[in-house]
C-alpha positions in Angstrom: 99.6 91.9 116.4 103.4 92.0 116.2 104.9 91.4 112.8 108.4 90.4 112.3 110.8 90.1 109.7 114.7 89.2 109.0 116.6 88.4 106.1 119.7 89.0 104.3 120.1 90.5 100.6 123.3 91.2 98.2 123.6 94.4 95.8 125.0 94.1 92.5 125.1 90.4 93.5 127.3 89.8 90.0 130.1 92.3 90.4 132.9 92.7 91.8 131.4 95.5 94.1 128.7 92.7 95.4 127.5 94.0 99.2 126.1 91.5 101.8 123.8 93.0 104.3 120.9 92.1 106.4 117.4 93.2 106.3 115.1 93.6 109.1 111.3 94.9 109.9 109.3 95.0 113.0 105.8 96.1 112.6 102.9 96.9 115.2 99.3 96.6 114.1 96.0 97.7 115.8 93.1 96.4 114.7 89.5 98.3 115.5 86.4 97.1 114.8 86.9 93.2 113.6 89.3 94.3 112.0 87.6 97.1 109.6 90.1 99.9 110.7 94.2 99.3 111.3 96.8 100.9 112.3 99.9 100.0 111.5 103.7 101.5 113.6 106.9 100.1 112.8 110.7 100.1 112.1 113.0 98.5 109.4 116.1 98.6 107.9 115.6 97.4 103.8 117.4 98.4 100.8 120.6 99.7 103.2 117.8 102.3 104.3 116.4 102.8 108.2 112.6 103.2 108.5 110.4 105.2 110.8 106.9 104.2 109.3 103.2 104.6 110.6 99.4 103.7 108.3 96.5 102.8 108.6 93.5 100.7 106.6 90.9 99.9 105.8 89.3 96.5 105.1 85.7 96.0 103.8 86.8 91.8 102.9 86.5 92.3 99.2 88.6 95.3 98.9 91.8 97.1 101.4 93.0 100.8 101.3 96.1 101.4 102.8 98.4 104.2 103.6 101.5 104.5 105.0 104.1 107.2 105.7 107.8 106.4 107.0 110.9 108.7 107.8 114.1 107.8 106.2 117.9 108.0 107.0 121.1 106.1 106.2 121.8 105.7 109.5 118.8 104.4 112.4 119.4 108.2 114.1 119.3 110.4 111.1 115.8 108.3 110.6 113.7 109.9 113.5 115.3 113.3 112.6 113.8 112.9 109.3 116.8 113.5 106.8 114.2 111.5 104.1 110.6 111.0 103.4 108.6 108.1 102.1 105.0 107.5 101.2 102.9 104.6 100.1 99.5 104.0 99.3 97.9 100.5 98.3 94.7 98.7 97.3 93.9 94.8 97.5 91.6 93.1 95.8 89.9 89.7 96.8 89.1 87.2 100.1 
């Protein structure tokens, strides 16, 4: 499944030091076993900040565990040599 995302955001929208910029993600996920066990790879550029990331989770319908890791960089080369680090974990609750 191919996830894709675009969009535009402003810092310090109510200054005189306001910054237009776009946003964009694009995300890969592998699903395994009706969908029990995912893997997630992906790129994005949000917050003025390039992306590297790759996860996985786990989905048991009432409850998902995720974690995710992602490389960092101001620029979209310094993010594969890994100038930055970023880490996430999550849980969801419901259907």
């Amino acid at each position: 499944k191919i996830k894709p995302a675009i969009g535009f955001a402003v810092r310090n929208p109510y200054s005189a030091e306001a910054t237009f910029y776009p946003e964009y993600a694009l995300d890969f996920r592998l699903s395994v076993v009706k969908h029990i066990f995912n893997f997630n790879l992906g790129t994005a550029y949000q917050n003025q900040i390039f992306q590297q990331r790759f996860g996985f989770s786990f989905n048991f319908r009432a409850i998902e565990i995720m974690a995710q890791a992602s490389w960092c960089g101001t620029t979209f080369v310094s993010s594969f040599k890994r100038d930055g680090y970023g880490a996430f974990v999550g849980l969801r609750f419901g259907w």
